[in-house]
Every structure is written in C-alpha cells, then in structure tokens.
C-alpha positions as CSV (number, residue, x, y, z in Angstrom):
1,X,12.1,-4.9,19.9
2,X,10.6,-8.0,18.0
3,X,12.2,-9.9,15.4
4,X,10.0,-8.4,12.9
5,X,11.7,-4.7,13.1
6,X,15.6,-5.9,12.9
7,X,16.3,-5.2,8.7
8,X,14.5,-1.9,7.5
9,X,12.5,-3.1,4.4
10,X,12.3,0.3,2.9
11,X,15.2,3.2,3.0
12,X,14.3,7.1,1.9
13,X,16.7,9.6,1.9
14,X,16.6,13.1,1.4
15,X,13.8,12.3,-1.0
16,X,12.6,15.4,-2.8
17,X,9.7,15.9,-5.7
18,X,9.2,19.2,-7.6
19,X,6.5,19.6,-10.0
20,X,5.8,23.0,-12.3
21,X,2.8,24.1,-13.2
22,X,3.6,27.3,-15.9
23,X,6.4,29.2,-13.9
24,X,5.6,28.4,-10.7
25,X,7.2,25.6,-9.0
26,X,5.1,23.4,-6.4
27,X,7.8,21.7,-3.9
28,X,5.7,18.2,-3.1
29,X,8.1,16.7,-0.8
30,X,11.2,18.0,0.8
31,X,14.0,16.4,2.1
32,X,12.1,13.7,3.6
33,X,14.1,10.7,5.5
34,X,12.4,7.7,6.9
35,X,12.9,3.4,7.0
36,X,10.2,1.2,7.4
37,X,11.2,-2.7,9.0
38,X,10.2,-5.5,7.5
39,X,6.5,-6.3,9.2
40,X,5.6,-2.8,9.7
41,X,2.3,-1.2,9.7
42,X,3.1,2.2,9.1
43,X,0.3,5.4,8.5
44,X,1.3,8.3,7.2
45,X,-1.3,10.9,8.0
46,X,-1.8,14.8,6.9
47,X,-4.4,16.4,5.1
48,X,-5.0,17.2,1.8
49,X,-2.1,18.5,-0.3
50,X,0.1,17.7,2.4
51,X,2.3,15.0,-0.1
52,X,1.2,11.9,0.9
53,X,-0.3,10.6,-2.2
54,X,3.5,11.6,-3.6
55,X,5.2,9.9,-0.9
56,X,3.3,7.0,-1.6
57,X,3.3,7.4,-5.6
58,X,7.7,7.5,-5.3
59,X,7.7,4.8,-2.3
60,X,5.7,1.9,-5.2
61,X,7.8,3.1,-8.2
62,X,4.6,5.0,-10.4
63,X,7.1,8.2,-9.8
64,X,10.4,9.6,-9.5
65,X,12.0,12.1,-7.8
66,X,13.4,15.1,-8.4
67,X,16.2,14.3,-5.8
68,X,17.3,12.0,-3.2
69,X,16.3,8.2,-3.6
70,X,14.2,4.7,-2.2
71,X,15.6,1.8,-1.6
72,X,13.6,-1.6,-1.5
73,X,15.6,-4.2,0.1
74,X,19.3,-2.3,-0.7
75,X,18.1,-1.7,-4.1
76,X,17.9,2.1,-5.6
77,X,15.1,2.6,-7.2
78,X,16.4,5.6,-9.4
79,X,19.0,3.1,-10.7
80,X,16.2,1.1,-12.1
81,X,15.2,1.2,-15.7
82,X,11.3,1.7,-16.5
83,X,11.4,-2.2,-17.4
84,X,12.7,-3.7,-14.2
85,X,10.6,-1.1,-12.1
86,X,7.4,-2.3,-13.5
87,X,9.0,-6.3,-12.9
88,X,9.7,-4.8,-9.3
89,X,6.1,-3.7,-8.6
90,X,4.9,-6.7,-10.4
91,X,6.1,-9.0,-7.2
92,X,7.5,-6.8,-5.0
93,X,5.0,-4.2,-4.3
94,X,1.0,-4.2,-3.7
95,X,-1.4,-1.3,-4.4
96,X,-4.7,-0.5,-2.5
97,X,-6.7,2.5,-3.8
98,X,-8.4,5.1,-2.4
99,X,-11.3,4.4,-5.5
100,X,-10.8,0.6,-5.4
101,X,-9.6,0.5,-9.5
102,X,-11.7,-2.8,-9.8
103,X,-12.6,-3.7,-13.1
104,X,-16.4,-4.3,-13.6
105,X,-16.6,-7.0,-16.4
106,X,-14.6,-9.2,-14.4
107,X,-15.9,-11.1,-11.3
108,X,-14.9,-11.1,-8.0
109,X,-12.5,-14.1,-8.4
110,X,-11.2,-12.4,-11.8
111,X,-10.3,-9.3,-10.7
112,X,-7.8,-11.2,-7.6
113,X,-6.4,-13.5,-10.6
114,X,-5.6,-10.7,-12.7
115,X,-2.3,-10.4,-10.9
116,X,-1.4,-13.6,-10.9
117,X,-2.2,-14.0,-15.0
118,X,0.5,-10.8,-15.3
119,X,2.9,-12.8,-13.5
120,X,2.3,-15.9,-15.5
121,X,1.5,-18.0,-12.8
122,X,-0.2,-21.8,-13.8
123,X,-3.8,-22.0,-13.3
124,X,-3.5,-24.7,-10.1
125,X,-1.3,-22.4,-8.7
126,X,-4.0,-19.0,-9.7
127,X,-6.9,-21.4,-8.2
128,X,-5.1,-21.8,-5.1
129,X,-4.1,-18.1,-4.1
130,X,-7.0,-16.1,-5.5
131,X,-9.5,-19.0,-3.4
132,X,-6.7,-18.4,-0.1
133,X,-6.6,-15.1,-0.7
134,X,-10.5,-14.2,-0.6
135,X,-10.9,-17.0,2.2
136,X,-8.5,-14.2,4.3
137,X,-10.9,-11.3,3.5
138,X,-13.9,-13.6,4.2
139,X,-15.1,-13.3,0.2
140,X,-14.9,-16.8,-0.2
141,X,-18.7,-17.2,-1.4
142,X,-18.7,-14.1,-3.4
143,X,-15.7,-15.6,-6.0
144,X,-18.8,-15.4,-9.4
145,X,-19.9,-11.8,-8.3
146,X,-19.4,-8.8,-10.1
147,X,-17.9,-5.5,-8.7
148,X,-21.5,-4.3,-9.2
149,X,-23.2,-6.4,-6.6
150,X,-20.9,-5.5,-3.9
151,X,-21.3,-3.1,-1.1
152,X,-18.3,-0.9,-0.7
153,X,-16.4,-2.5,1.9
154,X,-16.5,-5.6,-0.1
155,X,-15.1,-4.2,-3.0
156,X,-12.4,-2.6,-0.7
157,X,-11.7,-6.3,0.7
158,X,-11.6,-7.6,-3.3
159,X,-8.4,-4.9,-3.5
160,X,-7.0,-6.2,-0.5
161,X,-6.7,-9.6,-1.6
162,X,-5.5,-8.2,-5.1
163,X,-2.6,-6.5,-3.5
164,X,-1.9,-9.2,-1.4
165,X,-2.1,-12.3,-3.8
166,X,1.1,-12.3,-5.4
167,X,2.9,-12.6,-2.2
168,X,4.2,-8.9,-2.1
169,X,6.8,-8.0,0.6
170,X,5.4,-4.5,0.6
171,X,1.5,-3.3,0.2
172,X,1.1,0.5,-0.1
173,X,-2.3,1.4,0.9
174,X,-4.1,4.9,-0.7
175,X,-6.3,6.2,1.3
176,X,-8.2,2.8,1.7
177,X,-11.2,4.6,4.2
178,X,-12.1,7.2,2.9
179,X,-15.1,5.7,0.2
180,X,-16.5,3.9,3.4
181,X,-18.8,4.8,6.6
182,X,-16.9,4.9,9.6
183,X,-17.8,1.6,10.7
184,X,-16.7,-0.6,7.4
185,X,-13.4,1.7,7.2
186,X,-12.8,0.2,10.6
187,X,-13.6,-3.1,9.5
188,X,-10.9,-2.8,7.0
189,X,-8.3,-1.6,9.2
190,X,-9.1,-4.1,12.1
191,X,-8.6,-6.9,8.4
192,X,-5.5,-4.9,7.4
193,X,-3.9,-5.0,10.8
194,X,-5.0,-8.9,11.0
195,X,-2.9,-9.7,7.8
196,X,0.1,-7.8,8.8
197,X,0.1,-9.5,12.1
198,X,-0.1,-13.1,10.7
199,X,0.9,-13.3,6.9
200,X,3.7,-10.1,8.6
201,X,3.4,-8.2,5.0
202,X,5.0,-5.0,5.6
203,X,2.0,-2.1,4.9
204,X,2.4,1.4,4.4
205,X,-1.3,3.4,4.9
206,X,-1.9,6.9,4.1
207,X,-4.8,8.8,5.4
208,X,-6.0,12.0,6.2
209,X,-8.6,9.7,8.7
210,X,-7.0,9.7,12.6
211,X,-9.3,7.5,13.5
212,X,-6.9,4.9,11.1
213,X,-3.9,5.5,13.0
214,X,-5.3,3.6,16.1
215,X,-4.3,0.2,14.2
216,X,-0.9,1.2,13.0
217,X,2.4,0.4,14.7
218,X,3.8,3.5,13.9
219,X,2.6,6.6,12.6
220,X,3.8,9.5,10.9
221,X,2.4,12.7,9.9
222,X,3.6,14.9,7.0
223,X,2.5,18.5,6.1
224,X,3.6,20.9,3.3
225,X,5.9,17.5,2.2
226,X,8.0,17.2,5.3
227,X,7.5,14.8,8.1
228,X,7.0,16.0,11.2
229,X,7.9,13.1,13.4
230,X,9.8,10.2,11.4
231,X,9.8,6.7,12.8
232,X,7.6,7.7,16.3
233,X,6.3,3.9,17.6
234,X,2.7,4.2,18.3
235,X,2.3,0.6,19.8
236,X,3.4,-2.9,19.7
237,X,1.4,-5.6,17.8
238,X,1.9,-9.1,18.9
C-alpha cells in the first residue's frame, strides 16, 4: 500500500441523519461507517435520494447529524461550535458543486480570489495562487472573463481551482458531471484525478454517473442511506 493511504484523513462512525417532514420521519443516512486516507480519491455512487448529497453535506460541516459523528484529522466535528466549523471549512475543506455556484459579476480570476480574500490572504500572495491555480486547470488566458462567456466545462474548471486555491486538505465534489456532455465530464474527471495524483489533495466525488467511478481509487456505493460496500479499492494511482 503507498505511503499516501497510511493515516485515514477522514473518520465516520455510525453516522446517522433524520429529517421530518409533518409526522413522517425520512431516515437519510443510517449507521453509516467509512475512513478516507489522506490522498484518496474516493466516489460515492447511488442514485437519487439514495443520501449522498447528505453524506457529503455532514462529511464538509454545512450539516449535522442526528447521531454518530466525523472526524477531520482526530477532530469531532459535533464538538465544534458553528464559529470554528465555518473557520474549519474555511481552510480545511473545498466544495465543487453540482450547479457550479459561480458568481456572475465577478471575473474568472475574481471568483478563484474570492477564497482567498475570506481568508485574508495579501494580494502577492492572492496573485500567486489564483494565477497557479487556473495555470492547473488550463484557464490561465481566461483570468478577465466573465462566468457568462464560458462554456460549461470551463466554468466547472473555475470551481475546481476555487476549491482547491486555499490549499484544502480535503475537496468534496457534488455531483461535478452531471451539467456537462459526456465528453467534458470526462475531461473533468481525467483534471480531477490529475490533481489528486500530483498536488495528492484528498477528494471525495459523489455521482449518480458510473462512468465517473473509472478514475477513482476507491468507490463506494450507498442506497436508501447505507453503504453497501465500505472501503472496496477500485485501483491503484501512481
């Protein structure tokens, strides 16, 4: 096993998530159990209403559950207050969205700072990631553009490098296909599996796509919220 899977990342256990809509209640996710090593490039696949976008929602800190807990790097996230969860996601955690969540008055090389302007980095040191960062995703010459003259798969590869600019240890990945054609959605996965390979940033995808499972280095699949085959290795990345 490589050096990259030694110290799990991410630890769920018995993790559980009720919601109640009138009297009825709707069990989201139950029991599930599952650690993710550091360098990982895990998708979680299962149709819709399976808990995935749940799982995902609980895994970055947006939620909590009803029972069991995460842990990110030893630390339980139900311990956290609301103040040092958003700190956590701040520069712990990145988010790629199903429906992109760019913001249209702001230019390509905007949207990528806006991260780093939360975080209160210096402008040098803003200049210097955001340019790295859409260098990686090959959007170099598109920095002045607006979200409005982009075809979809470059807006998806503007999210990328906003997730990825403030040097997260963890990227959590909704659904990041499913607004493309089947040939830039593979595009996207073929970049996604690049940066985890060589910047090793720890990704966690969730699709209903199989096609997206091809690139991961493991792969799970949930359904009515339980997983059906925790921690199965799908293949070995160099």
């Amino acid at each position: 096993m490589s050096k990259d899977f030694q110290q799990p990342l991410l630890k769920i256990e018995n993790l559980s998530k009720d919601y109640s809509l009138g009297k009825i209640v709707v069990h989201a996710l139950r029991g599930v159990n599952l650690e993710v090593p550091q360098g990982d490039l895990l998708v979680i696949s299962g149709p819709s209403g399976s808990g995935k976008t749940t799982l995902l929602n609980l895994i970055g800190a947006i939620a909590r559950p009803t029972s069991g807990d995460v842990f990110l790097e030893g630390k339980a996230l139900s311990k956290l207050s609301d103040g040092r969860l958003a700190e956590l996601r701040n520069h712990k955690i990145g988010f790629i969205f199903q429906s992109f969540a760019l913001i249209p008055v702001l230019s390509v090389y905007e949207n990528v700072e806006y991260p780093l302007l939360l975080l209160g980095a210096s402008r040098k040191e803003r200049q210097r990631r955001v340019m790295d960062m859409l260098g990686e995703v090959g959007l170099g010459e598109l920095a002045r553009r607006r979200p409005n003259d982009l075809s979809g798969g470059q807006h998806q590869r503007v999210a990328i490098a906003r997730a990825l600019v403030t040097e997260p240890r963890l990227v959590l990945a909704d659904e990041p296909s499913a607004n493309l054609d089947s040939e830039t959605g593979d595009e996207i996965m073929k970049l996604v599996a690049r940066l985890n390979k060589e910047q090793k940033v720890t990704f966690i995808v969730v699709t209903h796509d199989p096609v997206v499972s091809r690139y991961a280095r493991r792969s799970v699949h949930i359904r009515d919220g339980r997983l059906l085959n925790e921690g199965v290795e799908t293949r070995a990345c160099d």
